[in-house]
Backbone and ligand atoms as CSV (ligand in chain L), in Angstrom:
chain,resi,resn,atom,element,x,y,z
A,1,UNK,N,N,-7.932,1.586,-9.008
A,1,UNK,CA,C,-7.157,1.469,-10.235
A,1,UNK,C,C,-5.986,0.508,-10.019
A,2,UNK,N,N,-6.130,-0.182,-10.917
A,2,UNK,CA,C,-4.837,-1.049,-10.883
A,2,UNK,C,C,-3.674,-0.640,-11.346
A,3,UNK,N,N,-2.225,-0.614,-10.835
A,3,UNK,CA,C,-1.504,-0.363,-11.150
A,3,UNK,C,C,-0.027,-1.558,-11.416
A,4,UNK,N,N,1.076,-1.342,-12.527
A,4,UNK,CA,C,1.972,-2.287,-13.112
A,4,UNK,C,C,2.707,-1.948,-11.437
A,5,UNK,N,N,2.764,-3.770,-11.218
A,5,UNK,CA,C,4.349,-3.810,-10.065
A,5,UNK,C,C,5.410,-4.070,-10.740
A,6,UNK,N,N,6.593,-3.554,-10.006
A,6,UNK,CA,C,7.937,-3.989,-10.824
A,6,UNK,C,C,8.155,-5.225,-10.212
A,7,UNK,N,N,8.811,-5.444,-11.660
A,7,UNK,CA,C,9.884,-7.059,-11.120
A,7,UNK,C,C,11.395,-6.638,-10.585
A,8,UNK,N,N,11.582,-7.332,-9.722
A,8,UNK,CA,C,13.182,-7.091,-9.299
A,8,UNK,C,C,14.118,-8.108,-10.362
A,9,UNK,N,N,15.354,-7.142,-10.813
A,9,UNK,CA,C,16.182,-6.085,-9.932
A,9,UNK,C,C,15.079,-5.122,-10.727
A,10,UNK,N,N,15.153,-3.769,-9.699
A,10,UNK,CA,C,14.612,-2.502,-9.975
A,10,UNK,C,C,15.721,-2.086,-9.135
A,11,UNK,N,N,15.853,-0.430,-9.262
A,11,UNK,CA,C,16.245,0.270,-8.134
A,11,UNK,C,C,15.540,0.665,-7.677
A,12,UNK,N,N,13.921,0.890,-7.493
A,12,UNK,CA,C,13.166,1.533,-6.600
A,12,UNK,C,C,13.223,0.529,-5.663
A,13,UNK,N,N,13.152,-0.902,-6.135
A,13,UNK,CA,C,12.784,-2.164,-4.531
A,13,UNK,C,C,14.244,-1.897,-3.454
A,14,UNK,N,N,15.097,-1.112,-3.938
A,14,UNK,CA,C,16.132,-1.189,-2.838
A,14,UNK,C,C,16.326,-0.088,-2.076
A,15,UNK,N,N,15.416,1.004,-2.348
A,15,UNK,CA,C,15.529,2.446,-1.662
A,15,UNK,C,C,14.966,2.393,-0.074
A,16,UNK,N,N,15.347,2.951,0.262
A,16,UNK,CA,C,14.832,3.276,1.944
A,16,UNK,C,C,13.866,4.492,1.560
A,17,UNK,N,N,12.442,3.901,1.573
A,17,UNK,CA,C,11.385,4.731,1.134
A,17,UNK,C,C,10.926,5.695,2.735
A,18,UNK,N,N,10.411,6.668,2.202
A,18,UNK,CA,C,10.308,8.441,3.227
A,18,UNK,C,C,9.277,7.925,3.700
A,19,UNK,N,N,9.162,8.295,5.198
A,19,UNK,CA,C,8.034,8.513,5.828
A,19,UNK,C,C,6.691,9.482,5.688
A,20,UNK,N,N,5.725,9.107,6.047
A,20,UNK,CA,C,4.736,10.088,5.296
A,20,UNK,C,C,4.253,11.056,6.467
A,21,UNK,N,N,4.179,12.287,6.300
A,21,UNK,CA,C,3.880,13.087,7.537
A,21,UNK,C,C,2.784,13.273,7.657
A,22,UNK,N,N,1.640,13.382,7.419
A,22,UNK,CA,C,0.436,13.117,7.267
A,22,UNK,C,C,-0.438,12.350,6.149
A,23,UNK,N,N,-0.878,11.841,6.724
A,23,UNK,CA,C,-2.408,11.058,5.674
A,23,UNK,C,C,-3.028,12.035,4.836
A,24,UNK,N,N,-3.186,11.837,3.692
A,24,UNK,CA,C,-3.659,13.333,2.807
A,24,UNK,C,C,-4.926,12.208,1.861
A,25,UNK,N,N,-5.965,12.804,1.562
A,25,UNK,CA,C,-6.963,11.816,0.394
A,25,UNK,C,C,-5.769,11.620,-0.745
A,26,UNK,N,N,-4.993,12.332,-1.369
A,26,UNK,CA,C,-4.136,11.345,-2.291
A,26,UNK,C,C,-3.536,10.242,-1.949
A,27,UNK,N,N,-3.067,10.069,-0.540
A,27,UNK,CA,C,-2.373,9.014,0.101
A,27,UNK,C,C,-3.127,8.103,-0.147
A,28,UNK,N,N,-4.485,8.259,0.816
A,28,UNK,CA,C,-6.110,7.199,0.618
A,28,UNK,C,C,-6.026,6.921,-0.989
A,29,UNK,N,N,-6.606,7.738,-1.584
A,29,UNK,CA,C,-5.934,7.058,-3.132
A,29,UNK,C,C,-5.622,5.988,-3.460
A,30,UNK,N,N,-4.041,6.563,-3.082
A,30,UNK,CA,C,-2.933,5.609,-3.332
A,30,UNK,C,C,-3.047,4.027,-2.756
A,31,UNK,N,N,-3.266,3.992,-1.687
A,31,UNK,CA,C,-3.814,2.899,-0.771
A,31,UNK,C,C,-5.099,2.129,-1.261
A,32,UNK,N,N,-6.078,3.186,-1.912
A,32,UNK,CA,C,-7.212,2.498,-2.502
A,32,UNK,C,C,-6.090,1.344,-3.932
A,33,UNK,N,N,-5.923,2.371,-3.982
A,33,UNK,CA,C,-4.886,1.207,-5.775
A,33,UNK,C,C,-4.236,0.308,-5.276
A,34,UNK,N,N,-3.561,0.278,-4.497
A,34,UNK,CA,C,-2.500,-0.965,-3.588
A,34,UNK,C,C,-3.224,-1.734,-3.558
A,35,UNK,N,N,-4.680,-1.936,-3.303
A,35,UNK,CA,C,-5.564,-2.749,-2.202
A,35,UNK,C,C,-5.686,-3.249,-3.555
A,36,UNK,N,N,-6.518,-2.341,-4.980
A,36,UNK,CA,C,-6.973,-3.413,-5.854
A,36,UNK,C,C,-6.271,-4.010,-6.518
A,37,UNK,N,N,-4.695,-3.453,-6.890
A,37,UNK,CA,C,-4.100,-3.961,-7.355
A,37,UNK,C,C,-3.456,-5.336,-6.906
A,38,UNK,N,N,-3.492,-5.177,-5.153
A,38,UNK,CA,C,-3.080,-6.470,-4.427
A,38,UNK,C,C,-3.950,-7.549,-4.622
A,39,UNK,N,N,-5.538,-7.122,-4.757
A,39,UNK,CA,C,-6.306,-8.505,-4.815
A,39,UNK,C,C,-6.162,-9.037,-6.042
A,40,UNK,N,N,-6.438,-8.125,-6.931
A,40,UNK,CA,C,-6.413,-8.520,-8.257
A,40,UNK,C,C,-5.194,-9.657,-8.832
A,41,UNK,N,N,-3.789,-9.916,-8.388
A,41,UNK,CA,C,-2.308,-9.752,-8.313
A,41,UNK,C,C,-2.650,-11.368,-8.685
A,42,UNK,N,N,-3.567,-12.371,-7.913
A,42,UNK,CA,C,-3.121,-11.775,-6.486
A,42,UNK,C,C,-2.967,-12.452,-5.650
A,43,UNK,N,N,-2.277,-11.622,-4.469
A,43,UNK,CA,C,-1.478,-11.478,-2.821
A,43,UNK,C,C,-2.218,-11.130,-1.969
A,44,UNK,N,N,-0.879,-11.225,-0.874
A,44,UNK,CA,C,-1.820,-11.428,0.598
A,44,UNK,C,C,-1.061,-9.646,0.809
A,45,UNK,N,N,0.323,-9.073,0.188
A,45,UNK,CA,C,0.508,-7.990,0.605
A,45,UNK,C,C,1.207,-7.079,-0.534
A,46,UNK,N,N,0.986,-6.023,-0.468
A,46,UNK,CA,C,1.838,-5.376,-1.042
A,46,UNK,C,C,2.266,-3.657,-0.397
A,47,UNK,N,N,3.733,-3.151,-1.163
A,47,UNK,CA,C,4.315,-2.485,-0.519
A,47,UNK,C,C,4.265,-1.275,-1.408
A,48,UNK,N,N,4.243,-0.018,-1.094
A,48,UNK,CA,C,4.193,1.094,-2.296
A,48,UNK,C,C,5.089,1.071,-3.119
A,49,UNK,N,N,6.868,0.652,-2.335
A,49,UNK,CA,C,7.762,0.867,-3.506
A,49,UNK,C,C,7.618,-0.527,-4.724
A,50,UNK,N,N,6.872,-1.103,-4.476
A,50,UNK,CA,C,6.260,-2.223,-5.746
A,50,UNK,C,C,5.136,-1.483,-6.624
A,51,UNK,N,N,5.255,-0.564,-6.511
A,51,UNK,CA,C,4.282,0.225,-8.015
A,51,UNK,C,C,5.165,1.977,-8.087
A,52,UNK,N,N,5.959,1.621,-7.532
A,52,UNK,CA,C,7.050,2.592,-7.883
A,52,UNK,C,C,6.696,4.338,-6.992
A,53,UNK,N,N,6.058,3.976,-5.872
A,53,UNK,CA,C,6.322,5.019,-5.035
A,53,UNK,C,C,7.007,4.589,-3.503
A,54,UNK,N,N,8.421,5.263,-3.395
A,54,UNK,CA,C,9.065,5.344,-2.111
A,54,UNK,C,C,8.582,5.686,-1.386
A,55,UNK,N,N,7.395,5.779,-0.608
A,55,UNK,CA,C,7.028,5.994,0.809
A,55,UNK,C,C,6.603,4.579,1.336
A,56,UNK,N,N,6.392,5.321,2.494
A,56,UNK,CA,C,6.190,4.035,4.003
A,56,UNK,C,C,4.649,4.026,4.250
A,57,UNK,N,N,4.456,2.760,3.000
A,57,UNK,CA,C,3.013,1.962,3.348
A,57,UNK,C,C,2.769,1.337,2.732
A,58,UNK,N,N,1.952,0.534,3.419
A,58,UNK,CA,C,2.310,-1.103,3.242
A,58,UNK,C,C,0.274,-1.099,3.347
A,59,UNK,N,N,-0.326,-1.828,2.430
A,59,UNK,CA,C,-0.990,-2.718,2.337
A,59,UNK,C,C,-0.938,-4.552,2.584
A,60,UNK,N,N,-2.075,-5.062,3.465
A,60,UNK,CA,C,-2.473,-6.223,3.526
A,60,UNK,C,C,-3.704,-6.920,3.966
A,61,UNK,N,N,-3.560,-8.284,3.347
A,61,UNK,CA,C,-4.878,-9.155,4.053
A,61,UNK,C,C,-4.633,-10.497,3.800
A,62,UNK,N,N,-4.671,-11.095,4.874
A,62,UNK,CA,C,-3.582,-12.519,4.877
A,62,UNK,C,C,-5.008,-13.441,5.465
A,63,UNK,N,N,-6.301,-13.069,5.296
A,63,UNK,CA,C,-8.126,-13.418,6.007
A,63,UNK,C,C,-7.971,-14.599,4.119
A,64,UNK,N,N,-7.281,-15.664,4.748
A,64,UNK,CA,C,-7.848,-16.619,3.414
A,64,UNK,C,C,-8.797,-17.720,3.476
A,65,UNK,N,N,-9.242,-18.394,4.600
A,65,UNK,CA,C,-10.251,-19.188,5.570
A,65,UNK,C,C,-11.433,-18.800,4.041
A,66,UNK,N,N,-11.967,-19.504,3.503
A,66,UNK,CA,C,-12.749,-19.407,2.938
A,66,UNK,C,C,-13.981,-18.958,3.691
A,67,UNK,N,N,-15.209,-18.350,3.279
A,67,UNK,CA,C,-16.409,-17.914,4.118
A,67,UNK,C,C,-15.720,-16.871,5.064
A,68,UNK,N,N,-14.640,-16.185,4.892
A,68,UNK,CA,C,-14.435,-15.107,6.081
A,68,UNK,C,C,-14.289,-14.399,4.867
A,69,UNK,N,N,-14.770,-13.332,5.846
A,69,UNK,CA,C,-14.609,-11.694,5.179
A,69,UNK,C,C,-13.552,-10.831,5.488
A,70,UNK,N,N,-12.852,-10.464,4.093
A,70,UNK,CA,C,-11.858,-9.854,3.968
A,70,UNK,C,C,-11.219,-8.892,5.052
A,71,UNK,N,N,-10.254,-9.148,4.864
A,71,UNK,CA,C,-9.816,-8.127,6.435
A,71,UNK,C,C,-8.815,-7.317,5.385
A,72,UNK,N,N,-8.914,-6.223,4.536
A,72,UNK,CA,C,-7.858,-5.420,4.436
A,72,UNK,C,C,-7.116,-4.054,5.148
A,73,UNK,N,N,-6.074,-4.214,5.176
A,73,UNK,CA,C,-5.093,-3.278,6.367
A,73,UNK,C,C,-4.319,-2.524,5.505
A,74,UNK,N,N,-4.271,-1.131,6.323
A,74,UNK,CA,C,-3.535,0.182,4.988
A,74,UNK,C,C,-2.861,0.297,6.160
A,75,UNK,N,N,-1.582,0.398,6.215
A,75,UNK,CA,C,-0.390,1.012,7.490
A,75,UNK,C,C,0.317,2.543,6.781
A,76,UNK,N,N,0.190,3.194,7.300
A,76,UNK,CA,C,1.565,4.329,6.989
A,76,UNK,C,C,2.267,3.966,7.909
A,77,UNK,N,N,3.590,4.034,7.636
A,77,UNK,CA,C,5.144,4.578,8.597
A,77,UNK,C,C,4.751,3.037,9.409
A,78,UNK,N,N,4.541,1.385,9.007
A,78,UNK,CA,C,4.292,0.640,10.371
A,78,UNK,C,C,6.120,0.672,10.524
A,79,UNK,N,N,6.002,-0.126,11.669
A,79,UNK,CA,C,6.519,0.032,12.773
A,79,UNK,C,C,6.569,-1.256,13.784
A,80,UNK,N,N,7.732,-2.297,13.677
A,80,UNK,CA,C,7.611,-3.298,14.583
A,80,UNK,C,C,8.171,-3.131,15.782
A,81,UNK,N,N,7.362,-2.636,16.835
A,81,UNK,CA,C,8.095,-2.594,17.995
A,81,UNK,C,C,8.086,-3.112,18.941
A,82,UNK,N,N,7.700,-4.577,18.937
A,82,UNK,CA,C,8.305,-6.319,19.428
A,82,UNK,C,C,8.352,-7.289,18.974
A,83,UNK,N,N,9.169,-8.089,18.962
A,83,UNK,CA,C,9.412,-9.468,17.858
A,83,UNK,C,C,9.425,-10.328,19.145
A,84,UNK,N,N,8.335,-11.766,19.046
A,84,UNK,CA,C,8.789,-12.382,19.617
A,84,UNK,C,C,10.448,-13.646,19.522
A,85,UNK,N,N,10.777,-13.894,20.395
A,85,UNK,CA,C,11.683,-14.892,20.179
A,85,UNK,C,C,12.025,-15.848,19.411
A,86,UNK,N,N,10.241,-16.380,19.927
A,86,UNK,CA,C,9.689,-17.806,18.871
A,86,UNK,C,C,9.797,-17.437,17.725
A,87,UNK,N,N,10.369,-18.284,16.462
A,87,UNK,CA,C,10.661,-17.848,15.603
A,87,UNK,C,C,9.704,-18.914,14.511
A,88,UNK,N,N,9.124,-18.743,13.607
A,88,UNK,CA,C,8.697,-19.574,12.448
A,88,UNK,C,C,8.643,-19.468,11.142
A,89,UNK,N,N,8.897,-20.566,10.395
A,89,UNK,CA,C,8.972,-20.658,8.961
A,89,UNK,C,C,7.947,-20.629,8.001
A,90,UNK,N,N,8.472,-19.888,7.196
A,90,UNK,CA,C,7.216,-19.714,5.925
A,90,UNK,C,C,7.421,-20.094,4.785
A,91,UNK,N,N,7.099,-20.508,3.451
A,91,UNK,CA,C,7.603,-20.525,1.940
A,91,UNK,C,C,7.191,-19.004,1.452
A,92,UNK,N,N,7.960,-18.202,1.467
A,92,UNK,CA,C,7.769,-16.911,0.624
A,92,UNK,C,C,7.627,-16.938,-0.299
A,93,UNK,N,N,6.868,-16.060,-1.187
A,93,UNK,CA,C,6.982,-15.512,-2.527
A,93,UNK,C,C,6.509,-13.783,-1.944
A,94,UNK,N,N,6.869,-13.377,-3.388
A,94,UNK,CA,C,6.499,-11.830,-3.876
A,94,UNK,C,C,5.767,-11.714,-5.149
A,95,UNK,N,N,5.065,-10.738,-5.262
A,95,UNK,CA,C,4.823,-10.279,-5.930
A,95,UNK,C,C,5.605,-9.458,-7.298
A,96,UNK,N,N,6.675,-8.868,-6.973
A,96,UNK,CA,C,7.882,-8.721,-7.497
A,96,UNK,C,C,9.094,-9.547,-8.280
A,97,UNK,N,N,8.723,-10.931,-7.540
A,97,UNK,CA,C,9.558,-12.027,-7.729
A,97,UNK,C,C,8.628,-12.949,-8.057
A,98,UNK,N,N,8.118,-12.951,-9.343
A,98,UNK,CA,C,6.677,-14.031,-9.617
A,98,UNK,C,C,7.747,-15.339,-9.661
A,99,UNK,N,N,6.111,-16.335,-9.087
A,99,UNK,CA,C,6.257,-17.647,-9.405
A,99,UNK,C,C,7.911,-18.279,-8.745
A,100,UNK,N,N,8.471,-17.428,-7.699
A,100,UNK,CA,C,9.897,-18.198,-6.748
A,100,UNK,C,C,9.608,-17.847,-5.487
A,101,UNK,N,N,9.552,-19.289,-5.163
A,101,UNK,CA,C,9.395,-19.328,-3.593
A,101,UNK,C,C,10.371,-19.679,-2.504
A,102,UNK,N,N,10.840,-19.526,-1.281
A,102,UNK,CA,C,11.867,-20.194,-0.673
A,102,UNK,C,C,11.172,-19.935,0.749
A,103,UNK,N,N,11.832,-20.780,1.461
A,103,UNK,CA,C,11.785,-20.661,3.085
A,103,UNK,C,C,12.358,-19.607,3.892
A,104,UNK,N,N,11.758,-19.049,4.728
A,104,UNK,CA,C,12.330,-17.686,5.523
A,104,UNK,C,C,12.054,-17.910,6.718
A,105,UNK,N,N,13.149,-17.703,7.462
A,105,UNK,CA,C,12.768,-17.987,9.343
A,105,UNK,C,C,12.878,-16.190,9.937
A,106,UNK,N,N,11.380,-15.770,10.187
A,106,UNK,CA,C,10.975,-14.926,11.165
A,106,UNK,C,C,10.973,-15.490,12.373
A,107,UNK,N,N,10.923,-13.384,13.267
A,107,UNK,CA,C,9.609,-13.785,14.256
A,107,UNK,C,C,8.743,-14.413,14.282
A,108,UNK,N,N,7.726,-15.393,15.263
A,108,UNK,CA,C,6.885,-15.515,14.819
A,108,UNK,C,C,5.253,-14.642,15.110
A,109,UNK,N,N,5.583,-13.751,15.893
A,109,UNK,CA,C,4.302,-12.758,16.727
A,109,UNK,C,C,5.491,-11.700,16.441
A,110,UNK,N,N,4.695,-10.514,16.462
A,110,UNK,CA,C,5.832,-8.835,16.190
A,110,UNK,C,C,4.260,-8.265,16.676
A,111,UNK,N,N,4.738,-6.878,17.289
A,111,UNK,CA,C,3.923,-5.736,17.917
A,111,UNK,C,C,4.221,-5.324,16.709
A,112,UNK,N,N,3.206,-4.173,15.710
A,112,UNK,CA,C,3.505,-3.392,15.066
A,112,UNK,C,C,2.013,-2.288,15.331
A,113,UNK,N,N,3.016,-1.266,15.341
A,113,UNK,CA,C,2.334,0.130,15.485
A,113,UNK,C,C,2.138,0.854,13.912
A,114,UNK,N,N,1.309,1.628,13.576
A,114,UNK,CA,C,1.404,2.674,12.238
A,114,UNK,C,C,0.057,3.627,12.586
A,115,UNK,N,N,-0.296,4.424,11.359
A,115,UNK,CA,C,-0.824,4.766,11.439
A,115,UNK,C,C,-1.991,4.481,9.960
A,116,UNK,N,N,-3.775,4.684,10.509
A,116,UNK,CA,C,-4.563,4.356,9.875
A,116,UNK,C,C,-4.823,5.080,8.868
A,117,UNK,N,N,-5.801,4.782,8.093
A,117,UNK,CA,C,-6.212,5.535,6.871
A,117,UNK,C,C,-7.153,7.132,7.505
A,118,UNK,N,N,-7.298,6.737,8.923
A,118,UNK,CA,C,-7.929,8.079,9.841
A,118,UNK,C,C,-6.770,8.904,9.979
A,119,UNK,N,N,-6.231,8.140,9.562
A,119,UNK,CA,C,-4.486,9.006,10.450
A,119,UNK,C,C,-4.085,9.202,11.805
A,120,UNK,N,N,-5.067,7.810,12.295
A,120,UNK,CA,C,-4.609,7.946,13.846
A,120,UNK,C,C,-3.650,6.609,14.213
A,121,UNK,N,N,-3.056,6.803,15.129
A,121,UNK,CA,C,-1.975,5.374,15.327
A,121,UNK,C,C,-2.956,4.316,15.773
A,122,UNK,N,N,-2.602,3.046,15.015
A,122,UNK,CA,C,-2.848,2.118,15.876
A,122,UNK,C,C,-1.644,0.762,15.729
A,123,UNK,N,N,-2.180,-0.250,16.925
A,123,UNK,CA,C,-1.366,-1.117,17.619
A,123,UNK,C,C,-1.945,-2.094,17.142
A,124,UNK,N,N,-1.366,-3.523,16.921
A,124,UNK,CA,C,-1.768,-4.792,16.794
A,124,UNK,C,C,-0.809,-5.546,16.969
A,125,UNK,N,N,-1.361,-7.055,17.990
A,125,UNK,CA,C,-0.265,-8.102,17.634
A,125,UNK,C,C,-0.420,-9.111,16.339
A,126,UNK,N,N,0.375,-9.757,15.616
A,126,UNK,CA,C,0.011,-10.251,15.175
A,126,UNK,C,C,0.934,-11.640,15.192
A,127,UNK,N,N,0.711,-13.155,14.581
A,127,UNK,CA,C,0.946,-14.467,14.458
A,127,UNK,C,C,0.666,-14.606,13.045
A,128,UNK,N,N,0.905,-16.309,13.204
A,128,UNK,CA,C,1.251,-16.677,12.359
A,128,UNK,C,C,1.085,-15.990,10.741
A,129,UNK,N,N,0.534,-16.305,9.455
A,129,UNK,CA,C,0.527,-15.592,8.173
A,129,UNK,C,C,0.837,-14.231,8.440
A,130,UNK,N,N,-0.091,-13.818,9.157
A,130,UNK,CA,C,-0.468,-12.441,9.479
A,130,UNK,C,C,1.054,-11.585,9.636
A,131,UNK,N,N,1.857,-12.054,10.823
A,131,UNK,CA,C,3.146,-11.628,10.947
A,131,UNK,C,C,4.323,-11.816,9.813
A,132,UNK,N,N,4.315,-12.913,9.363
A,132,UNK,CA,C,5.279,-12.880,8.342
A,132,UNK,C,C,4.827,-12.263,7.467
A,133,UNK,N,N,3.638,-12.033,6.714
A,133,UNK,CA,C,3.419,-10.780,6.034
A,133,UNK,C,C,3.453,-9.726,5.916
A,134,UNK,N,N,3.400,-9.500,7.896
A,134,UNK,CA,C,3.761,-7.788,7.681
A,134,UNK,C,C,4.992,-7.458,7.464
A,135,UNK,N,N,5.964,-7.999,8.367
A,135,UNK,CA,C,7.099,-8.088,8.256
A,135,UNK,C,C,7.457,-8.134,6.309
A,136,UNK,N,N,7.574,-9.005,5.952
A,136,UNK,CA,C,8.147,-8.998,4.435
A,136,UNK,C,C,7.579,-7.764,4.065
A,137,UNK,N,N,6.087,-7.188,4.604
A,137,UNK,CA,C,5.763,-5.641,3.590
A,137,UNK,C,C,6.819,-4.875,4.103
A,138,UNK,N,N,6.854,-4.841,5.220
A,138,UNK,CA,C,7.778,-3.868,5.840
A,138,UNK,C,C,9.313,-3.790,5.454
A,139,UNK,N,N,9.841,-4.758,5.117
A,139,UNK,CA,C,11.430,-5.380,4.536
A,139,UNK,C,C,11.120,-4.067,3.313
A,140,UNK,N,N,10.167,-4.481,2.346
A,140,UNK,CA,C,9.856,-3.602,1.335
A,140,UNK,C,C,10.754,-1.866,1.802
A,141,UNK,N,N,10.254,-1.392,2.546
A,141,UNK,CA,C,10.263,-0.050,2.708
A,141,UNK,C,C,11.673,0.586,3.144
A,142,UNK,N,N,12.553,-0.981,3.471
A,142,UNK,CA,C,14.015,-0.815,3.784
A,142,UNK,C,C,14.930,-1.355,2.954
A,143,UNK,N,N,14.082,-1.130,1.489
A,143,UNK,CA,C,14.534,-2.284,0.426
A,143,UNK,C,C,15.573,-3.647,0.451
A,144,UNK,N,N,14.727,-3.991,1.133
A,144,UNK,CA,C,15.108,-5.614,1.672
A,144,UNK,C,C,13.903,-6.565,0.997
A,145,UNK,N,N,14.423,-7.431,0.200
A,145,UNK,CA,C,13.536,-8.391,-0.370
A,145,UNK,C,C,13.416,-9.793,0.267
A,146,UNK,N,N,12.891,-10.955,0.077
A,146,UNK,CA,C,12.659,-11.816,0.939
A,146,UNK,C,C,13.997,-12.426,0.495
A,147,UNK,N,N,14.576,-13.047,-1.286
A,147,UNK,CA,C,15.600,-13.643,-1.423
A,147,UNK,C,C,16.895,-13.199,-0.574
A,148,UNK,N,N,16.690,-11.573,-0.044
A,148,UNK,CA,C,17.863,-11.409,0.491
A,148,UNK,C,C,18.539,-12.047,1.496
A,149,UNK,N,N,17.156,-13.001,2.285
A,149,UNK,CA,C,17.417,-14.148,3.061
A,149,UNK,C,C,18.207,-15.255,2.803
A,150,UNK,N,N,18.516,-15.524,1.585
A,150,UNK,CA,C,18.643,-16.518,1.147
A,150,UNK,C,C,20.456,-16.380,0.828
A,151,UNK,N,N,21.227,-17.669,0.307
A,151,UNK,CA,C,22.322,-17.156,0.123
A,151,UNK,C,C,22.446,-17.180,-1.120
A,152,UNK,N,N,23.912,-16.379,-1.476
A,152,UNK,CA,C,23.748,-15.763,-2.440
A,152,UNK,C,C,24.097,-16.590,-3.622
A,153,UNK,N,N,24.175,-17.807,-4.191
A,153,UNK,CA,C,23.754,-18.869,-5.093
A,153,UNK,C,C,22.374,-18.753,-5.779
A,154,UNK,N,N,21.632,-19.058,-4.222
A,154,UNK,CA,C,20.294,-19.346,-5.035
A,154,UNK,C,C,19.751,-17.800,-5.166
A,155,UNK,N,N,20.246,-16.569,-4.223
A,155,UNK,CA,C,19.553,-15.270,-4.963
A,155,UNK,C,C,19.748,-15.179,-6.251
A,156,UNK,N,N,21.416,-15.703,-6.358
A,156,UNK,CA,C,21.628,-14.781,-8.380
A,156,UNK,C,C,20.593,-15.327,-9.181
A,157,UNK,N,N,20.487,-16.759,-8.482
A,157,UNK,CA,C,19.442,-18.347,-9.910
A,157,UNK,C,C,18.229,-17.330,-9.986
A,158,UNK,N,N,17.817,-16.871,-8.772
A,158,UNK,CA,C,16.380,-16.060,-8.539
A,158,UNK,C,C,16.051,-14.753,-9.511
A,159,UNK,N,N,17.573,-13.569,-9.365
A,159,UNK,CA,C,17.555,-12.797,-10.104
A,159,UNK,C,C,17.632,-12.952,-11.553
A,160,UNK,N,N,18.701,-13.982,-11.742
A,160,UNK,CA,C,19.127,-14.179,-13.408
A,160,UNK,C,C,17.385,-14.435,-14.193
A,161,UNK,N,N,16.804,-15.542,-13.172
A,161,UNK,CA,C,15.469,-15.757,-14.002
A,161,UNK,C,C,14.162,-14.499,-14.095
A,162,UNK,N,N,14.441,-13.374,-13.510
A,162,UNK,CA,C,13.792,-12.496,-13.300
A,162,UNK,C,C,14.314,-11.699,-14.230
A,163,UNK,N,N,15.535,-11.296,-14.423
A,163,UNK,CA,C,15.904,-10.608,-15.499
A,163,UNK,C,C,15.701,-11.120,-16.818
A,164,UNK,N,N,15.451,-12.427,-16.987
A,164,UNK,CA,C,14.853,-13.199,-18.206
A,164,UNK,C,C,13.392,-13.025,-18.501
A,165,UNK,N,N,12.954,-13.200,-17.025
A,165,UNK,CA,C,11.102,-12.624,-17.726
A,165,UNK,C,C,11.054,-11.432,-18.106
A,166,UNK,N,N,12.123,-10.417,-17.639
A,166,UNK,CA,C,11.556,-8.721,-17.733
A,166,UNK,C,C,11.759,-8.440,-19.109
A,167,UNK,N,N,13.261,-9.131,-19.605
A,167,UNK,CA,C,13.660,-9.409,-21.181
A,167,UNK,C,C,12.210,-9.829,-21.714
A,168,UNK,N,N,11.841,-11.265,-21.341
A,168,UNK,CA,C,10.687,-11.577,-22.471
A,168,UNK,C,C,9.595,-10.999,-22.837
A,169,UNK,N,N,8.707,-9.867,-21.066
A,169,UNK,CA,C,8.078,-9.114,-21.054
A,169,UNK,C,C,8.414,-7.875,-22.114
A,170,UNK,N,N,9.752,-7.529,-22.083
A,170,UNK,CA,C,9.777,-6.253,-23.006
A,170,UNK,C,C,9.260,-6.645,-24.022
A,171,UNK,N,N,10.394,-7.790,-24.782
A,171,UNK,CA,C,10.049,-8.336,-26.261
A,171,UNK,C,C,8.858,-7.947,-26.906
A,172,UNK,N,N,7.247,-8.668,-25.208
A,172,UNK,CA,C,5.655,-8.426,-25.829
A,172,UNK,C,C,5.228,-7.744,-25.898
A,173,UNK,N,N,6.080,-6.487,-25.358
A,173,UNK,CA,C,5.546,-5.446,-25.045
A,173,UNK,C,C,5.124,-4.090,-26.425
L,1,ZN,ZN,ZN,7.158,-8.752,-1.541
């Protein structure tokens, strides 16, 4: 099922969303909708508090190589627990923040740990797309957005025009 993402400002994108103590089939669910709602969108990621639930999980699939088969990833509670040094640049966008993009300097490799849709932990390294994606899902869950990178000039230009689509959206609504 597809579900509406918010546009920022929201106050759900800024909450420090709860950890989940176990994997439950509603969770799976929930994760099933992330996934279609992410392709559909669509993105390479999305975060729960972008369809308006505060917990810790993060959907992704950053497999865009044409002729490859989809790689989608459900994390509960991830967890970066190494960043490399090397650091690299990306043009961000969100899903949240349609159609504005800017440059963001990550890690460029991060260890991240979570747990699966089995509900067992697992480990991965990841590079290039792959890492800056998880990372920005993960920003999500500490309501940290990507503009927050940015200074605060071009965030307001970012927000002011976001608060203008949500205006025009109501209007059609
Ligand atoms: Zn995002």
């Amino acid at each position: 099922m597809i579900r509406p993402i918010l546009i920022h400002p929201d106050p759900r994108l800024k909450k420090l969303c709860e950890p989940i103590a176990a994997v439950t089939p509603e969770l799976g669910k929930l994760a099933e909708d992330m996934l279609d709602t992410m392709y559909d969108a669509p993105g390479i990621g999305l975060a729960a508090p972008q369809i308006g639930v505060t917990r810790r999980l993060i959907v992704l699939d950053c497999e865009k190589e044409p002729g490859h088969a989809p790689r989608p990833l459900v994390m509960f509670n991830p967890e970066i627990i190494w960043s490399s040094e090397d650091l690299s640049t990306y043009e961000e966008g969100c899903l949240s923040i349609p159609d504005q993009y800017a440059e963001v300097e990550r890690p460029a490799e991060v260890q991240v740990r979570w747990l699966g849709l089995d509900g067992k932990l697992q480990e991965e390294q990841f590079s290039g797309l792959w890492a800056t994606c998880v990372q920005h899902e993960i920003d999500h869950l500490n309501g940290k957005l990507f503009i927050d990178f940015l200074g605060p000039l071009k965030r307001q230009m970012i927000t002011r025009r976001m608060e203008k689509l949500k205006r025009e959206r109501a209007r059609q609504a």
